[in-house]
Structures are given as C-alpha cells and as structure tokens.
Backbone of each chain as ProteinMPNN parsed JSONL, in Angstrom:
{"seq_chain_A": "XXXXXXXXXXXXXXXXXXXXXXXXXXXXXXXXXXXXXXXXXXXXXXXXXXXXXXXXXXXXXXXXXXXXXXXXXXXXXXXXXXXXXXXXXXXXXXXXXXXXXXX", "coords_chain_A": {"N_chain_A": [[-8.001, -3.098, 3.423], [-5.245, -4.021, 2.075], [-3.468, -7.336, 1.497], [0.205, -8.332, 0.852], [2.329, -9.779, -0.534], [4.155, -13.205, -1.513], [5.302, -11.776, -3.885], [5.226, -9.285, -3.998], [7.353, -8.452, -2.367], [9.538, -9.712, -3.486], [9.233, -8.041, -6.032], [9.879, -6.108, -4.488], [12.417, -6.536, -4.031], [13.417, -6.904, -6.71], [13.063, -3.526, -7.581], [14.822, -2.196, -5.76], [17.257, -3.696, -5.395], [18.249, -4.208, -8.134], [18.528, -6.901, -9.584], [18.155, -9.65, -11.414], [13.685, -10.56, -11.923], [13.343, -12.766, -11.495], [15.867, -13.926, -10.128], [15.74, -12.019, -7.97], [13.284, -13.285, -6.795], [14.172, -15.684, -6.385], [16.212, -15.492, -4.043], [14.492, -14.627, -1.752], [12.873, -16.613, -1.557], [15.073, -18.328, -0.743], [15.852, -16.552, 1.482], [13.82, -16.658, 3.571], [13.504, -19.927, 3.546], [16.455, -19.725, 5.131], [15.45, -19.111, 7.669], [13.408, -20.576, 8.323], [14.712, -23.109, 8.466], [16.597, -22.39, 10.054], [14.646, -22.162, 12.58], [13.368, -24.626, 13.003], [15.566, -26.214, 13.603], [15.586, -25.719, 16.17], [16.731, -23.391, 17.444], [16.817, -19.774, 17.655], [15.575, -16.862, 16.212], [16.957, -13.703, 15.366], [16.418, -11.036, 14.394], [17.555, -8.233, 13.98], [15.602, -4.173, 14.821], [13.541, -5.486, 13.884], [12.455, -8.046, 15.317], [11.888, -11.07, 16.914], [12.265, -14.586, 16.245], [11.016, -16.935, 17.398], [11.233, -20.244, 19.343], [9.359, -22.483, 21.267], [9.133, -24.849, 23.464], [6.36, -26.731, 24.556], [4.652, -28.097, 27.47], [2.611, -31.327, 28.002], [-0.706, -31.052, 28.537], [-3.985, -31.13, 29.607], [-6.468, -31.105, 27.465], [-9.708, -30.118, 25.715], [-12.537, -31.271, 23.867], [-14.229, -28.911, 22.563], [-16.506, -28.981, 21.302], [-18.107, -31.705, 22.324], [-17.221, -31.983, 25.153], [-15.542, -34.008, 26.178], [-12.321, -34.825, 27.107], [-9.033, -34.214, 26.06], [-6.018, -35.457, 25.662], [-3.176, -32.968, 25.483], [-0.478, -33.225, 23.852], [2.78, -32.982, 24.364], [4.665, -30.511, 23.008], [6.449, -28.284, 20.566], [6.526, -24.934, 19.705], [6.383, -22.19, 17.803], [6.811, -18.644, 18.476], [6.49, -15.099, 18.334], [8.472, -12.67, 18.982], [7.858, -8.928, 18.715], [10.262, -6.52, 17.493], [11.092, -3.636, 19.403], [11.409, -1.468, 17.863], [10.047, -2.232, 15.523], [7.441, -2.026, 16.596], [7.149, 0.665, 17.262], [7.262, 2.033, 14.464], [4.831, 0.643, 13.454], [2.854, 1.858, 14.782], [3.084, 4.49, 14.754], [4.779, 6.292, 15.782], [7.994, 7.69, 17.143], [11.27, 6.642, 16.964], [12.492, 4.117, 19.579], [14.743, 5.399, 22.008], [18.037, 4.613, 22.005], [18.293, 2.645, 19.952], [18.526, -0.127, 18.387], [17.082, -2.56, 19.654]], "CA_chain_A": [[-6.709, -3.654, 3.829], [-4.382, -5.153, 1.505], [-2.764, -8.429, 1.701], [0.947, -8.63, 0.156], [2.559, -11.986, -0.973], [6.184, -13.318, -2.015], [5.464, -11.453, -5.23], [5.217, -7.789, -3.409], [8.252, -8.623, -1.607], [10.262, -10.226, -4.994], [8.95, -6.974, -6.856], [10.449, -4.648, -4.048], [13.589, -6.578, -3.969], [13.911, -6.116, -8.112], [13.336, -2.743, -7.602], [15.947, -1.963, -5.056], [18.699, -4.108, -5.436], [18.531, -4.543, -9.27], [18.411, -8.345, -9.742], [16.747, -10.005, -12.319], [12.532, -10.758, -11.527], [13.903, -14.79, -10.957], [16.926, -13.97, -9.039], [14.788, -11.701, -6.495], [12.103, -14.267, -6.184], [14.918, -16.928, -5.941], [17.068, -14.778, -2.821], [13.422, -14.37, -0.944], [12.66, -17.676, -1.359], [16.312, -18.502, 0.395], [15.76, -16.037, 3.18], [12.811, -17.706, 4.0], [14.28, -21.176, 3.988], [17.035, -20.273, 6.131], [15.26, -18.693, 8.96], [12.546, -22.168, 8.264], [15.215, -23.811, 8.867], [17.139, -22.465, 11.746], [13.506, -22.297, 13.735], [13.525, -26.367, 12.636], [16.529, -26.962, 14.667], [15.142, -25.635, 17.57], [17.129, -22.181, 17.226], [16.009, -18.435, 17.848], [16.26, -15.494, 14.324], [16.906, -12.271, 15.716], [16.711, -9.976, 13.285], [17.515, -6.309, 14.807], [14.802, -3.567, 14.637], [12.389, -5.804, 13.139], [12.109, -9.03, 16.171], [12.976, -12.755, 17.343], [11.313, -15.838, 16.225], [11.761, -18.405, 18.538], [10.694, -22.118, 19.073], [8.911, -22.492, 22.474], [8.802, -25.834, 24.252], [5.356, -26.67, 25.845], [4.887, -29.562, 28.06], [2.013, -31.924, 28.001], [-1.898, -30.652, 29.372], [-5.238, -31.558, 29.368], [-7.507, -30.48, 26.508], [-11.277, -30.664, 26.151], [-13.129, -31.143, 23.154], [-15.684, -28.259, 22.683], [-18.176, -29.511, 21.199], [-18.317, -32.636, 23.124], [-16.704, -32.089, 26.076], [-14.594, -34.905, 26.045], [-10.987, -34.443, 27.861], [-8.295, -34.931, 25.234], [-4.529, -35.239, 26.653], [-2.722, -31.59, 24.134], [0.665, -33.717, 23.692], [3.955, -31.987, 24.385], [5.089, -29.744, 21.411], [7.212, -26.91, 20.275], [5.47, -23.887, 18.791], [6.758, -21.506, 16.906], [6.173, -17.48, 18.557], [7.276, -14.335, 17.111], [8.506, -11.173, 19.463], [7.957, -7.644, 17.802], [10.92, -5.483, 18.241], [10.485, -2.284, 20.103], [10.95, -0.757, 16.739], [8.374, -2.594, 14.903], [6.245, -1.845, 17.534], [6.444, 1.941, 17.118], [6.713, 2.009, 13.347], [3.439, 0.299, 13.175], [2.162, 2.704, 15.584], [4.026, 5.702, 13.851], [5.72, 6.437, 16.688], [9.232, 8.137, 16.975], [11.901, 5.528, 17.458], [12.625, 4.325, 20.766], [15.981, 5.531, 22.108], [18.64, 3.626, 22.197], [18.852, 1.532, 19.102], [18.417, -1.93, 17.432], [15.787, -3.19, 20.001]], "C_chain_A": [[-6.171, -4.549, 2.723], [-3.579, -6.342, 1.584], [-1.588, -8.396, 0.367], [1.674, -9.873, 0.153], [4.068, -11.491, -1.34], [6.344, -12.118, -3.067], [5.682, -10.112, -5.228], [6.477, -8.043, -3.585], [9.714, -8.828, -2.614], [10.506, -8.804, -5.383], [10.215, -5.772, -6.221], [12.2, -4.94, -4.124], [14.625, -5.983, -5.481], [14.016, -4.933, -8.2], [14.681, -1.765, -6.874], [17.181, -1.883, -4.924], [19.258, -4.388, -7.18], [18.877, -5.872, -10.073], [17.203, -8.548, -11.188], [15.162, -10.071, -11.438], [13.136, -11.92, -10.614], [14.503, -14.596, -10.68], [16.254, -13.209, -7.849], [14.129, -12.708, -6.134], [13.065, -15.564, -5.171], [15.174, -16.708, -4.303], [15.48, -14.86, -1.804], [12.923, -15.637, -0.643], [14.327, -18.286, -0.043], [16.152, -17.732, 1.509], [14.8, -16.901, 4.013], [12.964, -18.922, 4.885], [15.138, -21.097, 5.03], [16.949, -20.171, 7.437], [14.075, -20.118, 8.976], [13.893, -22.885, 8.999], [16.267, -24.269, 10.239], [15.835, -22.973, 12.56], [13.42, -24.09, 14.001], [14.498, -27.117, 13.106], [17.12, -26.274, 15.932], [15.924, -23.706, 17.768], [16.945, -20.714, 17.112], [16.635, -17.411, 16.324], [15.745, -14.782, 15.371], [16.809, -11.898, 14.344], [16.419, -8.226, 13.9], [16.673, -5.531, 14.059], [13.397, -4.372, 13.858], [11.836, -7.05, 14.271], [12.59, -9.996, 16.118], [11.94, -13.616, 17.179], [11.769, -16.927, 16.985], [10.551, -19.445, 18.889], [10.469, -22.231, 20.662], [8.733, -23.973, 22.957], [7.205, -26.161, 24.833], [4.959, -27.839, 26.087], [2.911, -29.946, 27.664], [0.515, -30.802, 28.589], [-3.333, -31.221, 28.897], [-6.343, -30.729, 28.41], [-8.658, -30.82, 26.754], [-11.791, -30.298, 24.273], [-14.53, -30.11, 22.794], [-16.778, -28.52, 22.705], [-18.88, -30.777, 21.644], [-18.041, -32.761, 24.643], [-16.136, -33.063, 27.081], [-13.045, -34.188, 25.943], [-10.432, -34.963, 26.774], [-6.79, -34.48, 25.241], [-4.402, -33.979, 24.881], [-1.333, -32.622, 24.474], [1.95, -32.467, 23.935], [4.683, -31.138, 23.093], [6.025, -28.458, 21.381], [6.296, -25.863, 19.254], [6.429, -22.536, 18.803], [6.226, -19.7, 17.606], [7.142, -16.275, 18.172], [7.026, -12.656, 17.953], [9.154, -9.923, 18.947], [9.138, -7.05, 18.69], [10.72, -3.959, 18.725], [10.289, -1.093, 18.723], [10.118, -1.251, 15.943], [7.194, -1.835, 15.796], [5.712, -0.317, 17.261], [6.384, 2.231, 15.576], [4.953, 1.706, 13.322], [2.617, 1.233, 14.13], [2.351, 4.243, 15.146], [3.881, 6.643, 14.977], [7.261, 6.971, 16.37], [9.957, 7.005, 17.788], [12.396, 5.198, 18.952], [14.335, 4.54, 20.971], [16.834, 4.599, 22.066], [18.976, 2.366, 21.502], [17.572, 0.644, 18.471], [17.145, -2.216, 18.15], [14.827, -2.524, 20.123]], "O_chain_A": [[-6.62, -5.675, 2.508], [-2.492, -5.884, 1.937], [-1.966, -8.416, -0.804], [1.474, -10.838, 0.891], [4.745, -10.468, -1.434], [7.418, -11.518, -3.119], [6.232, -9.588, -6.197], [6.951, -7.953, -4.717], [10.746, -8.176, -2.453], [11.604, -8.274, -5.212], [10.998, -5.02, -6.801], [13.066, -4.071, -4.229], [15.64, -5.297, -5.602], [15.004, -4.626, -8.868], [15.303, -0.857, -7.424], [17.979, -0.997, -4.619], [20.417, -4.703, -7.45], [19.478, -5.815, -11.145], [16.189, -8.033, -11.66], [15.245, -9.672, -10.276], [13.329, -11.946, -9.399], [14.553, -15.755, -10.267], [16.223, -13.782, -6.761], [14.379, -13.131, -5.005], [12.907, -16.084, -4.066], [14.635, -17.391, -3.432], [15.809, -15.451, -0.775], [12.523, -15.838, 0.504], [14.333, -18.506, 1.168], [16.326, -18.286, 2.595], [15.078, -17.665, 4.937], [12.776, -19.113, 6.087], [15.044, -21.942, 5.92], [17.696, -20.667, 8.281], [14.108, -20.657, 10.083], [13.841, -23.125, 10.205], [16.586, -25.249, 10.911], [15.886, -24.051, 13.152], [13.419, -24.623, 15.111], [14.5, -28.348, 13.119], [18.22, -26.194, 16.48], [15.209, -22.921, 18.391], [16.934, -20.493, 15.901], [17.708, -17.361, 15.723], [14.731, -14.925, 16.054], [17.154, -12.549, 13.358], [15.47, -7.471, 14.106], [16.631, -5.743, 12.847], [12.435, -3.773, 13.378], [10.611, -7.142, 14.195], [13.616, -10.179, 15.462], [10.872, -13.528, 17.786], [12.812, -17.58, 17.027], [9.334, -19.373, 18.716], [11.476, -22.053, 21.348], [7.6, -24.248, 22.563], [7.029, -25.532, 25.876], [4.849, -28.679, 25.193], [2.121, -29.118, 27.211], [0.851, -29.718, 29.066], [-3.544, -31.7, 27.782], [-6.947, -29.745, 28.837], [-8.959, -31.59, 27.666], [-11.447, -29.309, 23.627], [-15.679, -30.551, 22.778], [-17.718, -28.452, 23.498], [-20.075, -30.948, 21.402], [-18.632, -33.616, 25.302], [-16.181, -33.035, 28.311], [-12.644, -33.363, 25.121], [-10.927, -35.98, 26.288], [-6.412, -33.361, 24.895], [-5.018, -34.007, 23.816], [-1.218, -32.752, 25.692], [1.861, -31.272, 23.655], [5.289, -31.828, 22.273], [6.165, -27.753, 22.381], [5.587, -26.14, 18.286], [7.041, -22.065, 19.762], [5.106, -19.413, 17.184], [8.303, -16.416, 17.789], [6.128, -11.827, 17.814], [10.352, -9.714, 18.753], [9.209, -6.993, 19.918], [9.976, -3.252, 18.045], [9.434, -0.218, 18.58], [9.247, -0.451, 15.602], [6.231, -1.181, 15.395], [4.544, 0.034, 17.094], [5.311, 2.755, 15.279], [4.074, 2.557, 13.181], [1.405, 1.092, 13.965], [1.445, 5.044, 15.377], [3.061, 7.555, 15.082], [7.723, 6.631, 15.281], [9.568, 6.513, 18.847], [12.736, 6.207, 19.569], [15.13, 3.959, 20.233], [16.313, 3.484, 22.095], [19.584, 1.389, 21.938], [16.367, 0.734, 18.235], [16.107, -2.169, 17.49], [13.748, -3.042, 20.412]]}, "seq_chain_B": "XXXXXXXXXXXXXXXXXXXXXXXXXXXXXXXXXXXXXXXXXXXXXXXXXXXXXXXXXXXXXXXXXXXXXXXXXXXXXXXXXXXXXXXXXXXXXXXXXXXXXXXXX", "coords_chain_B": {"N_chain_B": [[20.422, -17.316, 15.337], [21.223, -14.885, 13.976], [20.833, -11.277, 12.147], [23.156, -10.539, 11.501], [24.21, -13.002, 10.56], [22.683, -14.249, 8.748], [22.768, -12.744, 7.0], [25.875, -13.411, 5.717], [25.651, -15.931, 6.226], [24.049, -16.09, 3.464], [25.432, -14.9, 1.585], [27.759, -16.473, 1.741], [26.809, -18.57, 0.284], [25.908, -17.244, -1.849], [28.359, -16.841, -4.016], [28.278, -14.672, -6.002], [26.991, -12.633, -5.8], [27.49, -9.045, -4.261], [28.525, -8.309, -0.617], [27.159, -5.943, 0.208], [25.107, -5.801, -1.317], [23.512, -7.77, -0.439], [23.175, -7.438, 1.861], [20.867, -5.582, 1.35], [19.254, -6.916, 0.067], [18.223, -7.778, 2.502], [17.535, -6.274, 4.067], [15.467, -5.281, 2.721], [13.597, -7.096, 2.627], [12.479, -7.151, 5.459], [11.661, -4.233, 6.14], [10.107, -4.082, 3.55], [7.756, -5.868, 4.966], [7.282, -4.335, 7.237], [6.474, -1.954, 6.6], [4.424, -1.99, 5.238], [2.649, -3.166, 7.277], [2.575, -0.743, 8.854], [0.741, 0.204, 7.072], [-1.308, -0.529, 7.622], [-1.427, -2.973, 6.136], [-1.536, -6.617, 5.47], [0.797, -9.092, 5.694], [1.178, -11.908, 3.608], [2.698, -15.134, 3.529], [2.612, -17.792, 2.292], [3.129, -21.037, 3.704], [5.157, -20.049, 5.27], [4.377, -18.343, 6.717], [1.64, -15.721, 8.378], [1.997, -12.092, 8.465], [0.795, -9.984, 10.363], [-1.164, -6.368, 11.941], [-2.794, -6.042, 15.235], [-5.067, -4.626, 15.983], [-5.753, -3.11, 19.728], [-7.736, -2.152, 21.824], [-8.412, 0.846, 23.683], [-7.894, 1.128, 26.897], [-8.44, 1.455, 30.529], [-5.709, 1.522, 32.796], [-4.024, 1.252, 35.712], [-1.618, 2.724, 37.948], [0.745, 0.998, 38.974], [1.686, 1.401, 41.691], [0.405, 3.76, 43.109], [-2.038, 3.199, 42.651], [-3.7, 4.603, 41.251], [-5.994, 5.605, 38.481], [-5.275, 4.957, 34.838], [-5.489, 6.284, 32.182], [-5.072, 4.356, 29.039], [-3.904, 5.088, 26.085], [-5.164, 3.432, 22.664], [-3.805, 1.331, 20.474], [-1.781, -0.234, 17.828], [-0.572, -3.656, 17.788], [2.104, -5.483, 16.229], [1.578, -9.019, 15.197], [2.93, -12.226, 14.276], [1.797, -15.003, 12.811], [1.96, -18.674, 11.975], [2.737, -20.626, 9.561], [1.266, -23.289, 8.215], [3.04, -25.214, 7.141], [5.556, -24.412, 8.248], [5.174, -24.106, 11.115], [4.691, -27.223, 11.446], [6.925, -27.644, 10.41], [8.726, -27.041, 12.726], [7.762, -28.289, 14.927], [8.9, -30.645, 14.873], [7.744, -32.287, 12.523], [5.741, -34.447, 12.503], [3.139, -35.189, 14.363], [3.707, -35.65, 17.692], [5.497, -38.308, 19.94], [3.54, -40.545, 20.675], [0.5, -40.019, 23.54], [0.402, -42.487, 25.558], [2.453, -43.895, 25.956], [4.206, -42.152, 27.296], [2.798, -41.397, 29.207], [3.114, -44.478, 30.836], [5.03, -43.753, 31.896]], "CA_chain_B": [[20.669, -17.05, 14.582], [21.277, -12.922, 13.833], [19.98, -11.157, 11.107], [24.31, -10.803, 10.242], [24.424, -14.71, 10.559], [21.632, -14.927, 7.976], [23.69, -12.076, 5.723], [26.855, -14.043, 6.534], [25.529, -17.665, 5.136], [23.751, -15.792, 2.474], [26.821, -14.607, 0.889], [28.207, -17.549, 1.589], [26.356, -19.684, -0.371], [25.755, -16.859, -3.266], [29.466, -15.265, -4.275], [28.361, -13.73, -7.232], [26.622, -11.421, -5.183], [28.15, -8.413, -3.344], [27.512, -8.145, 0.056], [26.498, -5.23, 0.367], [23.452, -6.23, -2.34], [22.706, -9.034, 0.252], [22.351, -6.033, 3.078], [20.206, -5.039, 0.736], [18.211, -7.74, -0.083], [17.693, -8.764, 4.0], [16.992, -5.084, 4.434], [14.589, -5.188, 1.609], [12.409, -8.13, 3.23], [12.111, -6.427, 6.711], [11.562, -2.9, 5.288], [8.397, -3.761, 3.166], [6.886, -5.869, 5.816], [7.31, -3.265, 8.618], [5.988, -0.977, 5.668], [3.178, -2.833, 5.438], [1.939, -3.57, 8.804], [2.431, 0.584, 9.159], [-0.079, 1.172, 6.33], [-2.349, -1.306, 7.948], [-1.861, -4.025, 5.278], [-1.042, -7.949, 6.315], [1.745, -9.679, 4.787], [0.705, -13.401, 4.152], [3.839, -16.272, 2.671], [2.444, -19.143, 1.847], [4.098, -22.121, 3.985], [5.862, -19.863, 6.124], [3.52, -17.204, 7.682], [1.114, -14.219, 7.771], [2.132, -10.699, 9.605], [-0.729, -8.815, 10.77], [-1.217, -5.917, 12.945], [-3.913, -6.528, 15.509], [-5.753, -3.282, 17.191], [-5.846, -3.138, 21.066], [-8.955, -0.791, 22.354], [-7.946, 1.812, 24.698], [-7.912, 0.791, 28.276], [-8.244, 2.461, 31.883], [-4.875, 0.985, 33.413], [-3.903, 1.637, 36.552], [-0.523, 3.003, 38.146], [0.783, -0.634, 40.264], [2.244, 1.795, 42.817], [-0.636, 4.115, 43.517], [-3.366, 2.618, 42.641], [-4.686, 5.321, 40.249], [-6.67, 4.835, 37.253], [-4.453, 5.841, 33.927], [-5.77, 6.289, 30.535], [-3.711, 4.224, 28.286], [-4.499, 4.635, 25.014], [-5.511, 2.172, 21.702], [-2.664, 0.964, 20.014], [-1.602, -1.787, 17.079], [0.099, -4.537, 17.693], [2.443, -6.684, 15.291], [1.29, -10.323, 15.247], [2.868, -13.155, 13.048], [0.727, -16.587, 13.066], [2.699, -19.135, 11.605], [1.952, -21.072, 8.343], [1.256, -24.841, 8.581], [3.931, -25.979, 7.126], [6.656, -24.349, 9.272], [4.78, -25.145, 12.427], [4.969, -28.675, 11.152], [8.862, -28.218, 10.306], [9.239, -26.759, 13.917], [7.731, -29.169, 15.691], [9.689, -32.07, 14.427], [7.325, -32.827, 10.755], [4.769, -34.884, 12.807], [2.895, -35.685, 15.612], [4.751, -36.431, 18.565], [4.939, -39.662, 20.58], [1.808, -40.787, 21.738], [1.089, -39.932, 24.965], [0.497, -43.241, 26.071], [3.934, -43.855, 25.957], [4.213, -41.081, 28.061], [1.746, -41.805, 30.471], [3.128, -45.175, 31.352], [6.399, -43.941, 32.661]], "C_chain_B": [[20.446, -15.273, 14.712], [21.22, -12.528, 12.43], [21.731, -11.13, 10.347], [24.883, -11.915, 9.963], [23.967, -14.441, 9.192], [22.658, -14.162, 6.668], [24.789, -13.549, 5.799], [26.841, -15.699, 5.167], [24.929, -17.079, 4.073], [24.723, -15.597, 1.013], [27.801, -15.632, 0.485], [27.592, -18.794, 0.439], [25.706, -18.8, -1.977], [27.195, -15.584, -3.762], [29.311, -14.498, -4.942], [27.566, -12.576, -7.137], [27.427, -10.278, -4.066], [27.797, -8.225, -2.144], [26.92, -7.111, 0.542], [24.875, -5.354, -0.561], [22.784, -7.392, -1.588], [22.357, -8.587, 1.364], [21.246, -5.664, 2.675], [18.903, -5.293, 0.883], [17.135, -8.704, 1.627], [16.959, -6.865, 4.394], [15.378, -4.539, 4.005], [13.088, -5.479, 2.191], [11.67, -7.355, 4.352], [11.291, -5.159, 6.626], [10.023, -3.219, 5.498], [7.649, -4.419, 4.127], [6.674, -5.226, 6.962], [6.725, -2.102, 8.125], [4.73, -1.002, 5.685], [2.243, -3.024, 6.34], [2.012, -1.684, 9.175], [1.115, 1.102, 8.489], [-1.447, 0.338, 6.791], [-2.626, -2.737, 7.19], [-1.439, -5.227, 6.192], [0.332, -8.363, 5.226], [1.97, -11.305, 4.982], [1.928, -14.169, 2.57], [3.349, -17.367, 2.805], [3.39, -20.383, 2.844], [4.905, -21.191, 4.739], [5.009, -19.14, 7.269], [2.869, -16.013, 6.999], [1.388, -13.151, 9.013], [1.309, -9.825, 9.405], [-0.589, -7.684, 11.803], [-2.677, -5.595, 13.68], [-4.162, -5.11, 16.605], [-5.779, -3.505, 18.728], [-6.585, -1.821, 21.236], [-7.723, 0.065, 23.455], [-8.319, 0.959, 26.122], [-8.009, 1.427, 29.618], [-7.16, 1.218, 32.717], [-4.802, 1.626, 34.923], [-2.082, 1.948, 37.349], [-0.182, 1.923, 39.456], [0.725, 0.698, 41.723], [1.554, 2.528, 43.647], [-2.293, 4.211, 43.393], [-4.07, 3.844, 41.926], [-4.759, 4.719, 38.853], [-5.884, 5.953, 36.187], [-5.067, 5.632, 33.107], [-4.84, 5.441, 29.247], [-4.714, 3.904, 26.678], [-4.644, 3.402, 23.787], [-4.081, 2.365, 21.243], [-2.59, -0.509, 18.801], [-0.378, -2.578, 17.533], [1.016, -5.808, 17.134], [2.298, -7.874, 15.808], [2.042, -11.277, 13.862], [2.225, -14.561, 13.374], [1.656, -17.646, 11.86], [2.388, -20.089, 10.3], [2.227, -22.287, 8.614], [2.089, -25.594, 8.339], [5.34, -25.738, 8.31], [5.918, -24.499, 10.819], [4.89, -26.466, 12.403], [6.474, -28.938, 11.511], [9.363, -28.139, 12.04], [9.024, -27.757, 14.987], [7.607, -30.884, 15.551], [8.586, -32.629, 13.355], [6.384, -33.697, 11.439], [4.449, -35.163, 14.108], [3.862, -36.187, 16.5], [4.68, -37.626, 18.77], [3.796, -39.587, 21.177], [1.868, -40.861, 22.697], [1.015, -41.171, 25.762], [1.983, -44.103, 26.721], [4.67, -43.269, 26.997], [4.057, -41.041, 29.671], [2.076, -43.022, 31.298], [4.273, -44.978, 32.035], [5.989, -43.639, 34.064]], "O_chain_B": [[19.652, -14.655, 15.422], [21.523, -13.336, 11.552], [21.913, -11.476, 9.179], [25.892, -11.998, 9.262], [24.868, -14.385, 8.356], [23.149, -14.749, 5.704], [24.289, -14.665, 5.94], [27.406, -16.168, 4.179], [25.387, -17.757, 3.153], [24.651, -16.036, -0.135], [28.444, -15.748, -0.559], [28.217, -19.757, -0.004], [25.214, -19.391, -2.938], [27.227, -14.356, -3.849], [29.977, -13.468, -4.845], [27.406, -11.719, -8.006], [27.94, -10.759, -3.055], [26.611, -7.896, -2.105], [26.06, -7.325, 1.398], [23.775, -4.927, -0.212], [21.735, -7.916, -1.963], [21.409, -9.071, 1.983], [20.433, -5.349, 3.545], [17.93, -4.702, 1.35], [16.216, -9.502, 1.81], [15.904, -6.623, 4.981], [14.535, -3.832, 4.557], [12.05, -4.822, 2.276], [10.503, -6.977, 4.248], [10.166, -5.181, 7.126], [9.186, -3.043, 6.384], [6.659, -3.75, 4.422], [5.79, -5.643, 7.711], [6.417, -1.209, 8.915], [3.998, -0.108, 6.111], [1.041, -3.03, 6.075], [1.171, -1.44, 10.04], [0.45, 2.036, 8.939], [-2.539, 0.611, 6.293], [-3.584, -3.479, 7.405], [-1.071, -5.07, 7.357], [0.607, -7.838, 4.147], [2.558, -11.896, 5.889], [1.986, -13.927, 1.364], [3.852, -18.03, 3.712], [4.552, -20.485, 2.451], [5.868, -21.912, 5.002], [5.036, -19.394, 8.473], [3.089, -15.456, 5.923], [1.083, -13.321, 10.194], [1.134, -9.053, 8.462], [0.194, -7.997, 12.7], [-3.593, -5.052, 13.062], [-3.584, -4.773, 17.638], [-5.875, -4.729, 18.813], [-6.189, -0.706, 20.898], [-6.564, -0.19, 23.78], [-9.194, 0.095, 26.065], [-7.169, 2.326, 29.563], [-7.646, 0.187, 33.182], [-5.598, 2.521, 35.208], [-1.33, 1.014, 37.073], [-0.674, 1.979, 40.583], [-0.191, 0.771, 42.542], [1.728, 2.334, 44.85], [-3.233, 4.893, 43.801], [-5.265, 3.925, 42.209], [-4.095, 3.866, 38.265], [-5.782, 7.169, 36.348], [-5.424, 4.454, 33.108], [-3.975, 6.053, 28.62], [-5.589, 3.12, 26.311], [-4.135, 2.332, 24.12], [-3.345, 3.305, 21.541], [-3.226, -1.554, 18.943], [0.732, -2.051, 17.607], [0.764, -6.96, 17.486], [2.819, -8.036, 16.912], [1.755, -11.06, 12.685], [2.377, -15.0, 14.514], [1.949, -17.082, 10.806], [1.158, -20.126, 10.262], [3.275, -22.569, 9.194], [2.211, -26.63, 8.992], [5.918, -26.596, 8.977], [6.511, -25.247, 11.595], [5.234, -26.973, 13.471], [7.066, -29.723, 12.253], [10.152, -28.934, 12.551], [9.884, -28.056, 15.814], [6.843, -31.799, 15.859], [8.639, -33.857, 13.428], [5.7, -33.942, 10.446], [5.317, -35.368, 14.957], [4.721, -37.011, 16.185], [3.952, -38.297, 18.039], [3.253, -38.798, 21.95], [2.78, -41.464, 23.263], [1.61, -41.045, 26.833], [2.23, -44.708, 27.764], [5.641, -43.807, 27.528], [4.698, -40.819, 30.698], [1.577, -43.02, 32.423], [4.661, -45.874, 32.785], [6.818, -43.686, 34.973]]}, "name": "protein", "num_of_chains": 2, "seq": "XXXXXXXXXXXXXXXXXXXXXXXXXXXXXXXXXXXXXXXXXXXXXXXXXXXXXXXXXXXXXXXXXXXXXXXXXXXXXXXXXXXXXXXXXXXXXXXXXXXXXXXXXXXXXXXXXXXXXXXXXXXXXXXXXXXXXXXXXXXXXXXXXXXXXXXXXXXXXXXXXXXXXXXXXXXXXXXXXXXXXXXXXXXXXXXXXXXXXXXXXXXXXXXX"}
C-alpha cells in the first residue's frame, strides 16, 4: 500500500493544469486552508461526488482512564467527521455509479 | 461551504487564473484522492488529514421485514481521520473551559 502526500497531489496538479511546480504546490496548499478554515468556523464543505466534512458538537460525558480506572469528566468539544459520498463509496469499491448524480 | 463556493473564493482571490484552470485544480485534488483510495493506497496531509479505505468483512445480515438471513458481502469503506492540527483549529485552538466551571452551574 502506498501512502501519497501534498507532493503526489502538487505533481498531479502540474501535470494537468499546467502551472508551474510552486504555483501547484501553492493552489493545494490554499485549497486546504480554505476548507481548514471554513470547518474552524464551525461550517460544513460539501464537495459533490467526493463528500461533506462537517464539525460535530458533542456534549460533556464521563470518561475512564484505562489503565487506572479512574473516571475522568471527556469535556464538551467539536470534532471534526467526514461523510463519504455515495460516489466515493462505489469508486473505491469499483462499483458502477449510483444513479442519479452528484451524491 | 460547496465545492463551487470553494471554486468561487478561489478565483476570487487568484485572477490571474482562469476559472476554468481552478475547476481544474479542485477537480484535480478530489480525482487523485478518490484515485487513490480505489487502488487501495492512503492519502496522508500533514496538519490536515489522512484518507484511508478501511475493509469491512462480509456479514450474514438479515432482511428487518422478514427476518431472513442475507449474505451481504465485504466491502471498503472511505475513512478520513483528521490531522492534529485541524482538530485543534476545529475545536476552537485549545482546550475548552474547564469543566469545573461547568459543573458548578
């Protein structure tokens, strides 16, 4: 299994769109940022055929320390989860697209 | 936000690009990691996240309505896990209030 990085991603954009190396890297670096930054003010990224990142609320609960088993309050937080779109889903399955589009 | 928001301010904030080369470049991103996660690879960003796709065994499901046993087969699943820093950014850059604080209301 391979693991690809910004630098894949950069590479495929130079190849594609015809940008310099440093103007791809730059633009990938900005996509990045601005979906960082919507999620950072609380805000959902669609992005059609590919999924929705969205910022989840979760209230307060009681934790436990494993290896001690010592109760330790989990504080209230927002967390970050990330739903595959129906076409991701069958791509990665190589699957024929599901009818009906975008989702 | 929508992926033609993200075009949208992209453009906006780079004119000297066309936008169709900024379709391109959002098309680009999505693409190879959906490319990626097809050929079985992960796709790990530093400070933002890694996208994995995570196997699910086969299963004996059952049909709610008549209670028979269905075959449903194995399958992958896209997963993204989030990178420490943007979990940080998301949930406001540090620790919350302490719950004591909390606790006394």
């Amino acid at each position: 299994m391979n693991t690809l990085t910004r630098a894949n991603l950069a590479e495929a954009i130079y190849t594609q769109v015809g940008l310099s190396r440093n103007e791809s890297a730059a633009l990938l670096e900005t996509v990045l940022e601005r979906i960082a930054a919507t999620l950072e003010a609380g805000e959902a990224v669609k992005i059609s055929a590919f999924g929705t990142f969205l910022v989840r609320q979760k209230g307060q609960r009681v934790g436990r320390n494993p290896k001690t088993g010592v109760e330790v309050p989990i504080l209230p937080r927002k967390v970050l989860s990330f739903r595959p779109s129906q076409v991701l889903k069958a791509r990665i399955n190589g699957q024929p697209l599901p009818r009906g589009g975008q989702e | 936000m929508t992926k033609s928001e993200l075009i949208a301010q992209l453009a906006a904030e780079n004119p000297h690009l066309r936008q169709p080369d900024i379709e391109l470049i959002v098309a680009t991103i999505f693409e190879e990691i959906t490319a990626a996660l097809a050929r079985g690879d992960r796709v790990e960003l530093r400070g933002f996240g890694a996208f994995s796709a995570k196997q699910r065994d086969p299963r004996t499901g059952r049909n709610p309505r008549t209670g028979a046993a269905v075959p449903v087969a194995g399958k992958a699943v896209p997963y993204f896990k989030p990178g420490k820093e943007l979990r940080e950014r998301v949930n406001g850059g540090e620790p919350q209030a302490p719950l004591r604080a909390r606790a006394a209301e």
